[in-house]
N, C-alpha and C positions, 0 to 999 in steps of 0.2 A: 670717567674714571671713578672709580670708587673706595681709591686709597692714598695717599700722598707721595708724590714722587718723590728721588732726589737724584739730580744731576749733576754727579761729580766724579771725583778720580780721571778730570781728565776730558770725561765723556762731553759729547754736543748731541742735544735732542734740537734736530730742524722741524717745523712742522710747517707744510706747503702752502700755496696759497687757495684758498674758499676752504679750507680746514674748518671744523665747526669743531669742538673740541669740547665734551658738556662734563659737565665737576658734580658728586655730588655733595652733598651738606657738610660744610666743612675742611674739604677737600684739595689740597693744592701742590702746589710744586714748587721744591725749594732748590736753588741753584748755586752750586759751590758750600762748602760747609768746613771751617777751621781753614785750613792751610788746603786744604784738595781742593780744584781746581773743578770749574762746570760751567757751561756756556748751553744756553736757548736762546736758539732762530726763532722767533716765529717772521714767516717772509712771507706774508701779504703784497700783494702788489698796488699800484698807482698810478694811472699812467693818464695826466691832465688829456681833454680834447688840441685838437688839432684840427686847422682848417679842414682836413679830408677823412678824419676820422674822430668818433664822439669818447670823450671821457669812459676810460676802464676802471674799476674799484673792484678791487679781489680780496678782499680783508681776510687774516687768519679772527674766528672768534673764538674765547672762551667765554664760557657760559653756566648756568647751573641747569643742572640735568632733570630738575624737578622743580615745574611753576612754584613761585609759596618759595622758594628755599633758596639761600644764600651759601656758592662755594665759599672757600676759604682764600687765603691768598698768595701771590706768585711772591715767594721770599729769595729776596737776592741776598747773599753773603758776599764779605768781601772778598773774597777769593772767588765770587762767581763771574759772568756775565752775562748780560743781556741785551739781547736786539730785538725790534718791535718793529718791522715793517709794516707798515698798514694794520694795526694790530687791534681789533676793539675787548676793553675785557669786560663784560656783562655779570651783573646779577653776583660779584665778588664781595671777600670783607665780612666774614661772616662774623657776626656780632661775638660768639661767643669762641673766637679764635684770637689773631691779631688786630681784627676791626678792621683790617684797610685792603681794600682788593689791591693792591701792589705793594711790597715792603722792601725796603732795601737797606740795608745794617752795614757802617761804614766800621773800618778795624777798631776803635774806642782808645785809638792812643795821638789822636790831637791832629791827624792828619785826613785831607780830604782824598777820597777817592771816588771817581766816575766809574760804572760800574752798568750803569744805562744808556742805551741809544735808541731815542725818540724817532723816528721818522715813522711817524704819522702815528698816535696812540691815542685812544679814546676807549674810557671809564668811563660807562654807563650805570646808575641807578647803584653805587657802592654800599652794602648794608651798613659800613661804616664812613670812616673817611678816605675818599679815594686812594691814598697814597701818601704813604709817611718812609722820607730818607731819614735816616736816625745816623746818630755818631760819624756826622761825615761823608753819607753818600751824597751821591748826587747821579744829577744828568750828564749826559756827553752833549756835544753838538750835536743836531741831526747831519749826519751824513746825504741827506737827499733837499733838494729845494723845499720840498714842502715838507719838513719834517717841523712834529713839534708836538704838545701835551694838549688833550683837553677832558675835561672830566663834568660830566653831566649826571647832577643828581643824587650827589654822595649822601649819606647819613639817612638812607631809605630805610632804617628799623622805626617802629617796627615792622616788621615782615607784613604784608599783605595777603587776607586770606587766599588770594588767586589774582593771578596777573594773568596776559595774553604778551609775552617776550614777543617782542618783534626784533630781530638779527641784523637788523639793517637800520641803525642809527643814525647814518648818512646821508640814509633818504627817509623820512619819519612818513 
């Protein structure tokens, strides 16, 4: 992508599972805005081993589209929502945006609102801080057993002349 989205009036952007979804500098996607109303799936999949069959891992990733360079980040508004099945977000937070590859902004009149569903999220290498709930956001429960947050490597500015992104954080 090379322009910022936004997900509202209503609208649901789902994006499947082994999606690879690359951002470039700066770049992100903002969900629900004022009172209109927005919701992103990303629906990664999970599915632990089992005596007769080995562990499945189908992550949706977002990513930035050009080594060296940090997208920008996925902004929840209160009127959005969001779901993260298996979700990794790579190489987000671009320093000279909001800083944090995930943001989620609660209404700013004293009341909390969930507005996130964790099951299974990981923030890789954040050019800033991985993830800032302001005025009241917050998390949901994860809906799935193994739901939950993890965030590896925040505040990666400055920028590195060249990296080699590996997409697969789960298995390093």
């Amino acid at each position: 992508m090379t322009s910022t989205i936004r997900v509202d009036n209503g609208a649901t952007l789902t994006i499947e599972e082994c999606a690879v979804v690359l951002l470039s500098e700066g770049v992100g996607i903002d969900v629900g805005s004022g009172t209109s109303t927005g919701r992103l799936v990303a629906n990664g999949n999970y599915v632990p081993a089992s005596p007769t069959s080995p562990e499945r891992l189908t992550p949706v990733i977002f990513a930035s589209a050009v080594d060296g360079q940090f997208w920008g980040s996925i902004f929840v508004y209160a009127s959005g929502d969001v779901e993260f099945n298996t979700t990794v977000l790579a190489f987000g937070g671009n320093v000279d945006a909001v800083a944090a590859t995930l943001v989620a902004r609660g209404p700013n009149d004293g009341t909390a609102i969930r507005t996130i569903t964790p099951n299974l999220l990981v923030v890789v290498q954040s050019g800033g801080i991985g993830i800032s709930l302001e005025n009241g956001a917050g998390f949901r429960d994860p809906t799935r057993e193994w739901g939950g947050v993890l965030v590896l490597g925040a505040g990666a500015q400055p920028k590195p002349a060249t990296w080699t992104q590996s997409y697969d954080p789960f298995y390093p």
